[in-house]
Backbone and ligand atoms as CSV (ligand in chain L), in Angstrom:
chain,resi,resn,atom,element,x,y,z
A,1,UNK,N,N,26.819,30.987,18.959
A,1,UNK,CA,C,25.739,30.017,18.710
A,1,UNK,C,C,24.457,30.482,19.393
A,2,UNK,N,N,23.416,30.674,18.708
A,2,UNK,CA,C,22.063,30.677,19.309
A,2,UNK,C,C,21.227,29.362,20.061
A,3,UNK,N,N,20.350,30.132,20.876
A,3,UNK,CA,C,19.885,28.816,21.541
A,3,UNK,C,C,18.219,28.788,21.310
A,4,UNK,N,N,18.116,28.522,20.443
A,4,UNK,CA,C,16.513,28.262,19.969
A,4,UNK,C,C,15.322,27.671,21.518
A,5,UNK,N,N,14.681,28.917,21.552
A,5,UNK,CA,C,14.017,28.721,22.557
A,5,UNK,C,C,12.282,28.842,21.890
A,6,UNK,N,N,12.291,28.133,20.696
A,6,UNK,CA,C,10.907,28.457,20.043
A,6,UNK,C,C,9.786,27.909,20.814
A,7,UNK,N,N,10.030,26.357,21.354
A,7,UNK,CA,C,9.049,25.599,22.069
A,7,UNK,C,C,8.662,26.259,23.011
A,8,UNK,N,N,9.594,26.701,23.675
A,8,UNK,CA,C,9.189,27.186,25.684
A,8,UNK,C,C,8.423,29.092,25.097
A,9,UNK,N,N,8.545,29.538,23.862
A,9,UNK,CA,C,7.505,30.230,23.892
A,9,UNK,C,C,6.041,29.852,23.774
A,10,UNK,N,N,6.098,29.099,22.778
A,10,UNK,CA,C,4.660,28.226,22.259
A,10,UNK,C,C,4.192,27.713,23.519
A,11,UNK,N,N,5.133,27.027,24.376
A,11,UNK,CA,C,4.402,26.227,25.788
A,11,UNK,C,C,4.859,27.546,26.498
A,12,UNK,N,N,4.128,28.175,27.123
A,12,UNK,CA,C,5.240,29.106,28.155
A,12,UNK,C,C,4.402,28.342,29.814
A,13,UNK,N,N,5.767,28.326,30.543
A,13,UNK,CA,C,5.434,27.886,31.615
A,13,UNK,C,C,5.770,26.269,32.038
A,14,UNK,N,N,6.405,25.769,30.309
A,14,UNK,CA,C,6.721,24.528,30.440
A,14,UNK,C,C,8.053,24.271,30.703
A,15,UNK,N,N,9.027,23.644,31.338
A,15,UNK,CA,C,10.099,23.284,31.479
A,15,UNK,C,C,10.689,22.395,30.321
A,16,UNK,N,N,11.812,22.767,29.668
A,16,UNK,CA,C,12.618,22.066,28.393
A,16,UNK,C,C,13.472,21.802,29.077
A,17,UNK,N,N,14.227,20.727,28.616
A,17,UNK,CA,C,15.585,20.288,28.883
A,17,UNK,C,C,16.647,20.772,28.044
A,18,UNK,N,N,17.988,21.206,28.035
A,18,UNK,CA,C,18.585,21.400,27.145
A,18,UNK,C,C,20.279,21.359,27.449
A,19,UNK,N,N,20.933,20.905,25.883
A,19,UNK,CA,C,22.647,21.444,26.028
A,19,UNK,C,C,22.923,22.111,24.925
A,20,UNK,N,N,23.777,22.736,25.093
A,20,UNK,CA,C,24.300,23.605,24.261
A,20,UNK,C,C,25.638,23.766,24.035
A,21,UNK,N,N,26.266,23.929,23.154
A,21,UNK,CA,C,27.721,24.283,23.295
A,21,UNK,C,C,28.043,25.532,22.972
A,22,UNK,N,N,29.190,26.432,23.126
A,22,UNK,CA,C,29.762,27.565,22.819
A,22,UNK,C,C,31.401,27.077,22.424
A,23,UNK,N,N,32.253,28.256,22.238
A,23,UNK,CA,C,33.352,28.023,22.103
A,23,UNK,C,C,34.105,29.457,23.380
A,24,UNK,N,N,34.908,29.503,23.813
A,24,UNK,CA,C,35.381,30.842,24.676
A,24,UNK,C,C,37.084,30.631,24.193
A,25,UNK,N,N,37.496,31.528,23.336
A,25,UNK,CA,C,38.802,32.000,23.042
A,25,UNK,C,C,39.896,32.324,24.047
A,26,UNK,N,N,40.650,31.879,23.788
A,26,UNK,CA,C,42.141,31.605,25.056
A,26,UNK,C,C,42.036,33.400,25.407
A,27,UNK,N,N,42.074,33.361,26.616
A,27,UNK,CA,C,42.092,34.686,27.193
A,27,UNK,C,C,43.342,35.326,28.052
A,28,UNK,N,N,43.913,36.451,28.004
A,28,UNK,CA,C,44.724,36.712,28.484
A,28,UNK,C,C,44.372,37.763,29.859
A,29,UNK,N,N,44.882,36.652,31.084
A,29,UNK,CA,C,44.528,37.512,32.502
A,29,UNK,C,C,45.781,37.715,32.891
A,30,UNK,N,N,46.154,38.549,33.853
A,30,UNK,CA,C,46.978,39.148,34.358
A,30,UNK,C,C,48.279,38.452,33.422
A,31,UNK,N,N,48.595,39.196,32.562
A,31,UNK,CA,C,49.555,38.718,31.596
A,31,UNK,C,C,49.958,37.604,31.025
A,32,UNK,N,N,49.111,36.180,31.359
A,32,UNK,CA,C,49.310,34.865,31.364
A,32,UNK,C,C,48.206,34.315,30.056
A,33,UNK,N,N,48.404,33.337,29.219
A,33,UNK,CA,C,47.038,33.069,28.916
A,33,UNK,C,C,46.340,31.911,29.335
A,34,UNK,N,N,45.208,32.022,29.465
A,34,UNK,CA,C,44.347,31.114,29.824
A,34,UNK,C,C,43.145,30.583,28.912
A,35,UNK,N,N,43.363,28.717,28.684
A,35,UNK,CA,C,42.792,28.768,27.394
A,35,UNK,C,C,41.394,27.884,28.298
A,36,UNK,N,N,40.291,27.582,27.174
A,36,UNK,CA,C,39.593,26.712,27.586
A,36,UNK,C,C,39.363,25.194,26.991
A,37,UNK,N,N,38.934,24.221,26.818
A,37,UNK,CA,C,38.888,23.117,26.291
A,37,UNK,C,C,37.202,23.377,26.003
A,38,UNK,N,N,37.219,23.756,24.163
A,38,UNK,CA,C,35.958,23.544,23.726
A,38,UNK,C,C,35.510,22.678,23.188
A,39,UNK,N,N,34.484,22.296,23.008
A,39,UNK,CA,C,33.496,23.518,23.065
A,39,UNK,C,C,32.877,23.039,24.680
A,40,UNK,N,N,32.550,24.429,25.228
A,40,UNK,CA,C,32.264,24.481,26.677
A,40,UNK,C,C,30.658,24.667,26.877
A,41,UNK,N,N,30.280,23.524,27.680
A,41,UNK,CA,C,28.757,23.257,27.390
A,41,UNK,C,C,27.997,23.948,28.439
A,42,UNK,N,N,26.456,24.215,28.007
A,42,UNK,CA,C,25.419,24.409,28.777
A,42,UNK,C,C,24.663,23.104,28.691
A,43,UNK,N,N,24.046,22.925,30.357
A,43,UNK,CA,C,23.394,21.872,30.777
A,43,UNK,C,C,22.137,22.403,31.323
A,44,UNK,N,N,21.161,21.977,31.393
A,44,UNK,CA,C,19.777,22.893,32.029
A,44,UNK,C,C,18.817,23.111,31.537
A,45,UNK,N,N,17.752,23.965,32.075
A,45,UNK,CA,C,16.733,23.997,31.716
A,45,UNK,C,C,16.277,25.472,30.956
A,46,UNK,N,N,15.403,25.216,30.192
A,46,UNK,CA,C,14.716,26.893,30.331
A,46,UNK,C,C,13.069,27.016,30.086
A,47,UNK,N,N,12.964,28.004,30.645
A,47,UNK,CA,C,11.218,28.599,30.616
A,47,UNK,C,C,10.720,29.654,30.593
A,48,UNK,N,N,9.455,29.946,29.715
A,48,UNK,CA,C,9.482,31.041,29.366
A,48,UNK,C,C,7.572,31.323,30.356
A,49,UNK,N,N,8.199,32.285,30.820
A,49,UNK,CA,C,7.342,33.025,32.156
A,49,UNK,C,C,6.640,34.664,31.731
A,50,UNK,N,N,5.475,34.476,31.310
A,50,UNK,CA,C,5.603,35.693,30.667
A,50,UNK,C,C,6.281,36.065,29.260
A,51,UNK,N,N,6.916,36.708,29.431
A,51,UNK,CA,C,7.876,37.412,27.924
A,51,UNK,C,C,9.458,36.968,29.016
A,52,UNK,N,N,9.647,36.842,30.225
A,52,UNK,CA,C,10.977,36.510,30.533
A,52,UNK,C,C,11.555,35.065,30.655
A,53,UNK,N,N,12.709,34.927,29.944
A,53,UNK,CA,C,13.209,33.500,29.560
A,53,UNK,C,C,14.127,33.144,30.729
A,54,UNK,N,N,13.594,32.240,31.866
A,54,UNK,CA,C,14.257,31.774,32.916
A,54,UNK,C,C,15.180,30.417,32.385
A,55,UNK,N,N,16.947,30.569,32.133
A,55,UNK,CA,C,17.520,29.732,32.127
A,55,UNK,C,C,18.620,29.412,33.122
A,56,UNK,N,N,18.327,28.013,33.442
A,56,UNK,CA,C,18.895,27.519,34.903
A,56,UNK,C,C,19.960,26.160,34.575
A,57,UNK,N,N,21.063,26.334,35.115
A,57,UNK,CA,C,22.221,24.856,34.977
A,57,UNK,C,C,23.348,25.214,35.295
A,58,UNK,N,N,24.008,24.331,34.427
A,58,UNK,CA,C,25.260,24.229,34.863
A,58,UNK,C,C,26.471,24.711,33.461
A,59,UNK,N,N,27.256,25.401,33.891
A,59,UNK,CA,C,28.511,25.524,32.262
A,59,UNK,C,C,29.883,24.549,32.897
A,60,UNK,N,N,29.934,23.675,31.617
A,60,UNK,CA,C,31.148,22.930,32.068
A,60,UNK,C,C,32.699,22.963,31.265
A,61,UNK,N,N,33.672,22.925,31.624
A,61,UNK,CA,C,34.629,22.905,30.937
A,61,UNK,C,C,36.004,22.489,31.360
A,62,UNK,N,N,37.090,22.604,30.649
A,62,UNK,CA,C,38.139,22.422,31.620
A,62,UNK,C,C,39.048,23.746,31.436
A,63,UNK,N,N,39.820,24.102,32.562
A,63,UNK,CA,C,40.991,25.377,32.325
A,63,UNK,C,C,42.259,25.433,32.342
A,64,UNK,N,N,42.714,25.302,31.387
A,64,UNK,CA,C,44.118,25.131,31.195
A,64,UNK,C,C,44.911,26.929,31.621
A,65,UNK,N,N,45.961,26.174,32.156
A,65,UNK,CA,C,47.171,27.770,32.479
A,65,UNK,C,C,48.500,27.119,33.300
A,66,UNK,N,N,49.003,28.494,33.711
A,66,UNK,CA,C,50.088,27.564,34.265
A,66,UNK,C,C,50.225,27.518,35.539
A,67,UNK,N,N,50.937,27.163,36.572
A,67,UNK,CA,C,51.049,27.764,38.453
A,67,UNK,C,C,51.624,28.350,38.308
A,68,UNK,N,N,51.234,29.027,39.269
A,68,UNK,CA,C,51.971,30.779,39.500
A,68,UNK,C,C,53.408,30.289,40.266
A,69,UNK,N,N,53.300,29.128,40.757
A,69,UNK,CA,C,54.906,29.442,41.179
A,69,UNK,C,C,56.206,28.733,40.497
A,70,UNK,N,N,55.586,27.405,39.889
A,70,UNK,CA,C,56.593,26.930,38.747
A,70,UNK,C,C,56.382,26.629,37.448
A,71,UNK,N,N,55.041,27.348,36.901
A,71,UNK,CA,C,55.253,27.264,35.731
A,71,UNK,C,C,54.874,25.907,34.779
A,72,UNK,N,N,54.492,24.854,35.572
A,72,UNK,CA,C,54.184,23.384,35.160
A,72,UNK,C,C,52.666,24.304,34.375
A,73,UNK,N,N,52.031,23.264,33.739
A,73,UNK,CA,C,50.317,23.473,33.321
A,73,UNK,C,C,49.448,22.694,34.321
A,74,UNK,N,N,48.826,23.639,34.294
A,74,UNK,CA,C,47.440,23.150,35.296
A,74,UNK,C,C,46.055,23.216,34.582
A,75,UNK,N,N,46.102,21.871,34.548
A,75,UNK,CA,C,44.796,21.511,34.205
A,75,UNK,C,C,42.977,21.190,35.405
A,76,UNK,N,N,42.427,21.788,35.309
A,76,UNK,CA,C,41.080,22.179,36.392
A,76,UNK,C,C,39.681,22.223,35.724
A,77,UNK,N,N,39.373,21.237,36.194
A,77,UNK,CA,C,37.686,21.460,35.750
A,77,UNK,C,C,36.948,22.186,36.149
A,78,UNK,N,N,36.136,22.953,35.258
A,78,UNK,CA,C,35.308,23.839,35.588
A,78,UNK,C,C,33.871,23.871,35.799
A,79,UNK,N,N,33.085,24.211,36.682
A,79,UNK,CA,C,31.729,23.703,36.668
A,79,UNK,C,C,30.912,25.048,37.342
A,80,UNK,N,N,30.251,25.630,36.427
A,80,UNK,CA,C,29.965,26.955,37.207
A,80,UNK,C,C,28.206,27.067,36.866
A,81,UNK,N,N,27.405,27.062,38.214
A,81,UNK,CA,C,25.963,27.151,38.335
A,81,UNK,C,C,25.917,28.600,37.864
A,82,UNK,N,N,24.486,28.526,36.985
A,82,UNK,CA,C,23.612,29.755,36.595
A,82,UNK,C,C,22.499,30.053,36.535
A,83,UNK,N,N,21.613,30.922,36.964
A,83,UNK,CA,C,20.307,31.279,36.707
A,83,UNK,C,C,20.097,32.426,36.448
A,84,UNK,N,N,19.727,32.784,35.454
A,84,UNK,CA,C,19.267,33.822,34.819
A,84,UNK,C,C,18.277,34.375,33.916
A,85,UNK,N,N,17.695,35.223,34.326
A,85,UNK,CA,C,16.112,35.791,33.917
A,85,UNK,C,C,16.191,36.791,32.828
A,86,UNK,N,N,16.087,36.090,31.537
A,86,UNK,CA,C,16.701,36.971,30.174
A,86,UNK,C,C,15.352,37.723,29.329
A,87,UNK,N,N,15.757,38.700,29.746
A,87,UNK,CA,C,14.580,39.752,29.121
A,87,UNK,C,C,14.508,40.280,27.572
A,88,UNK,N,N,14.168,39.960,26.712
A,88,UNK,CA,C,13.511,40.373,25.284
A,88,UNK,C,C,14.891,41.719,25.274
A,89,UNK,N,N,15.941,41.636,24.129
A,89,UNK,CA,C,16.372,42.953,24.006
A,89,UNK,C,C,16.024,43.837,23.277
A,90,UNK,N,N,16.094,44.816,23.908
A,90,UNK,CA,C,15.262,46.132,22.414
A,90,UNK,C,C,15.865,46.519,22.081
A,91,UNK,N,N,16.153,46.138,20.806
A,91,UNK,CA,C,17.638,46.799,19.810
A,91,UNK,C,C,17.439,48.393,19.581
A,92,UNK,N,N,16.791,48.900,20.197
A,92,UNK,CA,C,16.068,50.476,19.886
A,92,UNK,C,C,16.576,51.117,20.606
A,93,UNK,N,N,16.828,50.497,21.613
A,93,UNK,CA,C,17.201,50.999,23.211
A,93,UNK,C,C,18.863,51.296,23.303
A,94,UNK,N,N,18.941,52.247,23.959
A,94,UNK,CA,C,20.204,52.664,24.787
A,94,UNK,C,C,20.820,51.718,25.581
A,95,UNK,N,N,22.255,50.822,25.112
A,95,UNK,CA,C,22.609,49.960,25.797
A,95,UNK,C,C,22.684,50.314,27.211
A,96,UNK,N,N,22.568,49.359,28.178
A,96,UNK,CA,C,22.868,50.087,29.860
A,96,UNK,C,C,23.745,48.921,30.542
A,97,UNK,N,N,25.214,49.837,30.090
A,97,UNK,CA,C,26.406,49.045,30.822
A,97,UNK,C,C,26.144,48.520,32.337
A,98,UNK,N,N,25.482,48.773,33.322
A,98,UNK,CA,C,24.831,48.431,34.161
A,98,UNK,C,C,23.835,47.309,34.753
A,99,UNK,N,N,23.160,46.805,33.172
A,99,UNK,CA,C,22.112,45.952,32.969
A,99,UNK,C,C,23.006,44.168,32.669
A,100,UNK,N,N,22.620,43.741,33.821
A,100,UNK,CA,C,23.251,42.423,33.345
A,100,UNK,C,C,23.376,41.375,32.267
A,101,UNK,N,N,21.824,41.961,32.254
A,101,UNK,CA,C,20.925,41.071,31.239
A,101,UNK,C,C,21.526,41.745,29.949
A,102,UNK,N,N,22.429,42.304,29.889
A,102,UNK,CA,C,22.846,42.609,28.409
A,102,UNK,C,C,23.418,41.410,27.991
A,103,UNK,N,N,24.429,40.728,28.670
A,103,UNK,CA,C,24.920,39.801,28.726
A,103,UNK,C,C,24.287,38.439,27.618
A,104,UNK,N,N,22.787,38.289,27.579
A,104,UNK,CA,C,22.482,37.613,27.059
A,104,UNK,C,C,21.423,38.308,25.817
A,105,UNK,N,N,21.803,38.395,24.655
A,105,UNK,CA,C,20.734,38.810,23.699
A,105,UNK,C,C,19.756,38.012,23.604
A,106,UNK,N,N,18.952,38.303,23.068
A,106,UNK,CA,C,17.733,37.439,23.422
A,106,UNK,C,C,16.654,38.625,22.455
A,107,UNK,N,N,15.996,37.889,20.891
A,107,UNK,CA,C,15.223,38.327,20.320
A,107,UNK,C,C,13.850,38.259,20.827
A,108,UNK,N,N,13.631,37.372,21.821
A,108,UNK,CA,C,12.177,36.536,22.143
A,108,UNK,C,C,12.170,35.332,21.364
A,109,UNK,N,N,12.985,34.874,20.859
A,109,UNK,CA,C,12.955,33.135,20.187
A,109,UNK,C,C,14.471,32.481,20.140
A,110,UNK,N,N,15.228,33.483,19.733
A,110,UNK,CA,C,16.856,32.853,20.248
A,110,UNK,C,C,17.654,33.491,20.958
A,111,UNK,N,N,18.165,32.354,21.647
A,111,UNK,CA,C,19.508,33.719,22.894
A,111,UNK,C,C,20.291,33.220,22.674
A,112,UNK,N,N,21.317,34.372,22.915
A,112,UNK,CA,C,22.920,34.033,22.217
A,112,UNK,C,C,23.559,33.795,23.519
A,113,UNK,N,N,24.315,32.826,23.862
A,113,UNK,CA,C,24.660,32.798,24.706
A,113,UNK,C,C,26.656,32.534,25.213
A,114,UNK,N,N,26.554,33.433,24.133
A,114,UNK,CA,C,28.391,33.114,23.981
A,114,UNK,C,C,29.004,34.261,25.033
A,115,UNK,N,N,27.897,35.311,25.281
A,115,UNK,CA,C,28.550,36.578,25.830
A,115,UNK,C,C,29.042,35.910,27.838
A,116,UNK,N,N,27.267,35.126,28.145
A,116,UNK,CA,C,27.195,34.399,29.134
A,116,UNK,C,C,28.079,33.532,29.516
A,117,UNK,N,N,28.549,32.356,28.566
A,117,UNK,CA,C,29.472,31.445,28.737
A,117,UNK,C,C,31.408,32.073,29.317
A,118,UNK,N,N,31.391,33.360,28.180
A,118,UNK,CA,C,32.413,33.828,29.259
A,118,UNK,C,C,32.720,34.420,30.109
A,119,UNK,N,N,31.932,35.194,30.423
A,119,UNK,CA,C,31.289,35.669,31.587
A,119,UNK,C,C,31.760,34.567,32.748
A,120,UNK,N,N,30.882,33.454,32.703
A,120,UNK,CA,C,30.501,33.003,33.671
A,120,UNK,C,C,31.803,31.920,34.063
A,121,UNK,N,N,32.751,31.353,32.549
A,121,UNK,CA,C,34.428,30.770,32.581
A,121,UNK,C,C,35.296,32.009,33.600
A,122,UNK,N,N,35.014,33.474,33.421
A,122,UNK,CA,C,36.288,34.246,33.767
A,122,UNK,C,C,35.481,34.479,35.295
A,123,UNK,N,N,34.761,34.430,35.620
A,123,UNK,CA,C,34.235,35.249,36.944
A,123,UNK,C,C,34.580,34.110,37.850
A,124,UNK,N,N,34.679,32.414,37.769
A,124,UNK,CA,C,34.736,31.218,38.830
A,124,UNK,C,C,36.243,30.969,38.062
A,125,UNK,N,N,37.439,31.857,37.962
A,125,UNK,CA,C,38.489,31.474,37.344
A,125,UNK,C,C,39.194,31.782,39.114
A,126,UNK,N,N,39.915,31.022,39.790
A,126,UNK,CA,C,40.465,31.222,40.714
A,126,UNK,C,C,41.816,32.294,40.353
A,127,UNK,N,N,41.982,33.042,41.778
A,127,UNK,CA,C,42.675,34.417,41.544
A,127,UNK,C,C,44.514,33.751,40.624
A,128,UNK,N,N,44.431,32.751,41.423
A,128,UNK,CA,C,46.213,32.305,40.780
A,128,UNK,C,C,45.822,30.715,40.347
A,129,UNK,N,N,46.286,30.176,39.848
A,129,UNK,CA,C,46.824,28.972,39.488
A,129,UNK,C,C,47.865,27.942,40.425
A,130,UNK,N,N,47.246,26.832,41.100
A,130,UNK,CA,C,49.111,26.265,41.482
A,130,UNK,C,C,48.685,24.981,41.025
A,131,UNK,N,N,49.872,24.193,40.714
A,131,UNK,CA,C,49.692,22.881,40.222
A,131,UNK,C,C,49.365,21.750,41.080
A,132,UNK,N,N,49.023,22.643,42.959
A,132,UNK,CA,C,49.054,22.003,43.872
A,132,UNK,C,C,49.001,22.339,45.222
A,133,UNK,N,N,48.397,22.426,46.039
A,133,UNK,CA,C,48.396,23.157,47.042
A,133,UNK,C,C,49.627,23.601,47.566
A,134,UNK,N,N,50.334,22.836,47.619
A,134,UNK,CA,C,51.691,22.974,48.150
A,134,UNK,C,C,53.173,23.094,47.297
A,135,UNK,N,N,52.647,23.585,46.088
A,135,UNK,CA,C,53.470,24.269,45.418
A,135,UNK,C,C,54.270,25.232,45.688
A,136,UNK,N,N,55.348,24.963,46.057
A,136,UNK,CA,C,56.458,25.812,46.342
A,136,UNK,C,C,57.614,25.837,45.628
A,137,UNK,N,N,57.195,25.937,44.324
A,137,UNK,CA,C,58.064,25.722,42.985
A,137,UNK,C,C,59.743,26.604,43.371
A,138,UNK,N,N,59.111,28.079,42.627
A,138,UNK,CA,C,59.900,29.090,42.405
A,138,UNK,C,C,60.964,29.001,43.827
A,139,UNK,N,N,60.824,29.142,44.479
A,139,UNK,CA,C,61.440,29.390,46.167
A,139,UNK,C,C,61.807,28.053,46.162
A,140,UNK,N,N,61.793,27.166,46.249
A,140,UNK,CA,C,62.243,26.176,46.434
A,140,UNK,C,C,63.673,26.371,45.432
A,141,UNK,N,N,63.593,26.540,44.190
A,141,UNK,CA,C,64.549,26.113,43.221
A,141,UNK,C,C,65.712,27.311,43.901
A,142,UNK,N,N,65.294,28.755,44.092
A,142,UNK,CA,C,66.089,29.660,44.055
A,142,UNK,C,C,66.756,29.131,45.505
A,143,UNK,N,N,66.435,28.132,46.385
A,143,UNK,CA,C,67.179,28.203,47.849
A,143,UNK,C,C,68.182,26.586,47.242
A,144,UNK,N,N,67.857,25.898,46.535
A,144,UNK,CA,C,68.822,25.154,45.876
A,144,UNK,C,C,70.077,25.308,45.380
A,145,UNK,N,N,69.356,26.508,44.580
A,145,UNK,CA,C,70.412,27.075,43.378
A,145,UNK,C,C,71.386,27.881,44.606
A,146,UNK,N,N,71.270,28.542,45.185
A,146,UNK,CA,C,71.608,28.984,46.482
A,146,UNK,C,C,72.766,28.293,46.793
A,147,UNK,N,N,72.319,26.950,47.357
A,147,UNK,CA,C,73.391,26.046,48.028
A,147,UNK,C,C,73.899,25.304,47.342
A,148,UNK,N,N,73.856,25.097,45.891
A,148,UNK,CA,C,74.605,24.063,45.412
A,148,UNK,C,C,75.948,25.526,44.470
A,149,UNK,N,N,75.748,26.451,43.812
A,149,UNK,CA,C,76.439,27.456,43.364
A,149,UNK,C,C,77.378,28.306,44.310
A,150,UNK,N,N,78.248,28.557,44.194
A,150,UNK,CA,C,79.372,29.214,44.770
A,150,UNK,C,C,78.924,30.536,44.228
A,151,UNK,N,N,78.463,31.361,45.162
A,151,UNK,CA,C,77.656,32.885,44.234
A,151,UNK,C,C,78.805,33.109,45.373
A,152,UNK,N,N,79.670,34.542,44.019
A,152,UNK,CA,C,80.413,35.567,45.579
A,152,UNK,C,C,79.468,36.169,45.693
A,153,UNK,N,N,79.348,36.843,47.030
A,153,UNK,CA,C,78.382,37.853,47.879
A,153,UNK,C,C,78.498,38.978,47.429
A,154,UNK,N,N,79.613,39.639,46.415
A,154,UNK,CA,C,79.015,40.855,45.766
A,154,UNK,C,C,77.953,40.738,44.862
A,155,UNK,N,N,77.705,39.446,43.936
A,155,UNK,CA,C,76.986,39.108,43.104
A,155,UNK,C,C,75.602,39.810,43.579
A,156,UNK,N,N,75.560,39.221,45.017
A,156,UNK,CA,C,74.314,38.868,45.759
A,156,UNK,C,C,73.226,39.770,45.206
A,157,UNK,N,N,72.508,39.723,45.074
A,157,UNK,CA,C,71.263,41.225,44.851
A,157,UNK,C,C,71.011,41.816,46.492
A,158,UNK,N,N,70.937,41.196,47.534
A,158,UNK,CA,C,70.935,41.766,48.814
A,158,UNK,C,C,72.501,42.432,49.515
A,159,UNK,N,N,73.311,41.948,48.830
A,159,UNK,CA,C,74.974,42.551,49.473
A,159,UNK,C,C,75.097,43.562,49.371
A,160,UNK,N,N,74.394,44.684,48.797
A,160,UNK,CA,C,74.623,45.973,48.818
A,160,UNK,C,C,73.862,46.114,50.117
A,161,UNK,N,N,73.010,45.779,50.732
A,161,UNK,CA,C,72.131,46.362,51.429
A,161,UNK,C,C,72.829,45.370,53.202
A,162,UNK,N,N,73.473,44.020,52.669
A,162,UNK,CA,C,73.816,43.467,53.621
A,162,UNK,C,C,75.088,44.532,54.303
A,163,UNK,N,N,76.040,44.990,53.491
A,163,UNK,CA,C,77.110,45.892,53.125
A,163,UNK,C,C,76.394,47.144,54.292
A,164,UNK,N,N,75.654,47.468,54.391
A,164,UNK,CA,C,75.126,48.672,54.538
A,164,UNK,C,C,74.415,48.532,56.078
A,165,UNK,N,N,73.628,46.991,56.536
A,165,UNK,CA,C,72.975,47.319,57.967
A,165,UNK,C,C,74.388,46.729,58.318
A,166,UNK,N,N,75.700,46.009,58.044
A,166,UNK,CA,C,76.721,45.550,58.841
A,166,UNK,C,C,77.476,47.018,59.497
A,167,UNK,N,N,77.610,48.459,58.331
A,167,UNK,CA,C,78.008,49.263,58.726
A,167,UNK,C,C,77.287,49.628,59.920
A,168,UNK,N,N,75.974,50.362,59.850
A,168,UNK,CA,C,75.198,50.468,61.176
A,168,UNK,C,C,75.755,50.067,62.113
A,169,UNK,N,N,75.950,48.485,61.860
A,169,UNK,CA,C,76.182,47.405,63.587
A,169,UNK,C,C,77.884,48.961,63.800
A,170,UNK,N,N,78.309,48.631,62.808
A,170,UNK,CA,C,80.008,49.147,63.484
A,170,UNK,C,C,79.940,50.799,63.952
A,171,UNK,N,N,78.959,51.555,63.627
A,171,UNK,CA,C,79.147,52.793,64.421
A,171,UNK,C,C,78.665,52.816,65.546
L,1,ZN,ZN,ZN,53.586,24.431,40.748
């Protein structure tokens, strides 16, 4: 979706109000997917300073995935501040993987701002997921399963190795 910035050229220097929506496609991070609840909005302002388009707010959304330790869904709102100074792109020009501002195309009258929106969902995405601070899913179940199951100790995944420092003790 483009974001028609025709006025704040005509006024430059004037402050607009604006929202916007995008959409950001379920993404797959460290092997998990992670979807978003669209459409995921822009809130804020923009102004045009010169030939550079200063847009300032907020992107909101929610993030669905699962906890890393049991697997429930975790649902988290997302609210991630932005300001950014979007410079005229010159389609002539040599992209420069380096240049942030690629991020946002920008003819001098509309900016696209779908590249930004995920950008800015995956970068404030916390490293893991838990359904809770004190989620102690996984470990919890396996010290259950533990004590309520009659596992023989060859089963064990550690009895080879238990097998092995008991010898030590005996020489
Ligand atoms: Zn959990």
């Amino acid at each position: 979706m483009l974001l028609d910035v025709r006025q704040a050229v005509r006024q430059r220097g004037t402050i607009f109000h604006f929202t916007h929506d995008e959409q950001i496609p379920p993404q797959e991070i460290f092997g998990d997917t992670v979807t978003f609840s669209n459409p995921v909005r822009f809130e804020g302002t923009f102004m045009m300073v010169e030939d550079v388009l200063q847009l300032k707010g907020i992107l909101s959304t929610e993030v669905h995935a699962r906890c890393a330790n049991c697997l429930k869904e975790v649902n988290q709102p997302l609210r991630v501040e932005f300001s950014e100074n979007v410079h005229r792109s010159d389609v002539k020009a040599e992209p420069d993987p380096f240049n942030d501002e690629s991020t946002i195309p920008f003819d001098g009258y509309y900016a696209e701002l779908a590249h930004l929106a995920l950008t800015l969902a995956i970068l404030a995405l916390p490293i893991r997921f838990l359904c809770d601070e004190s989620c102690e899913g996984d470990y919890q179940m396996q010290v259950e399963d533990a004590a309520e199951d009659e596992v023989d100790d060859s089963d064990h995944p550690f009895a080879a190795l238990k097998q092995l420092l008991l010898k030590d003790q005996e020489v």
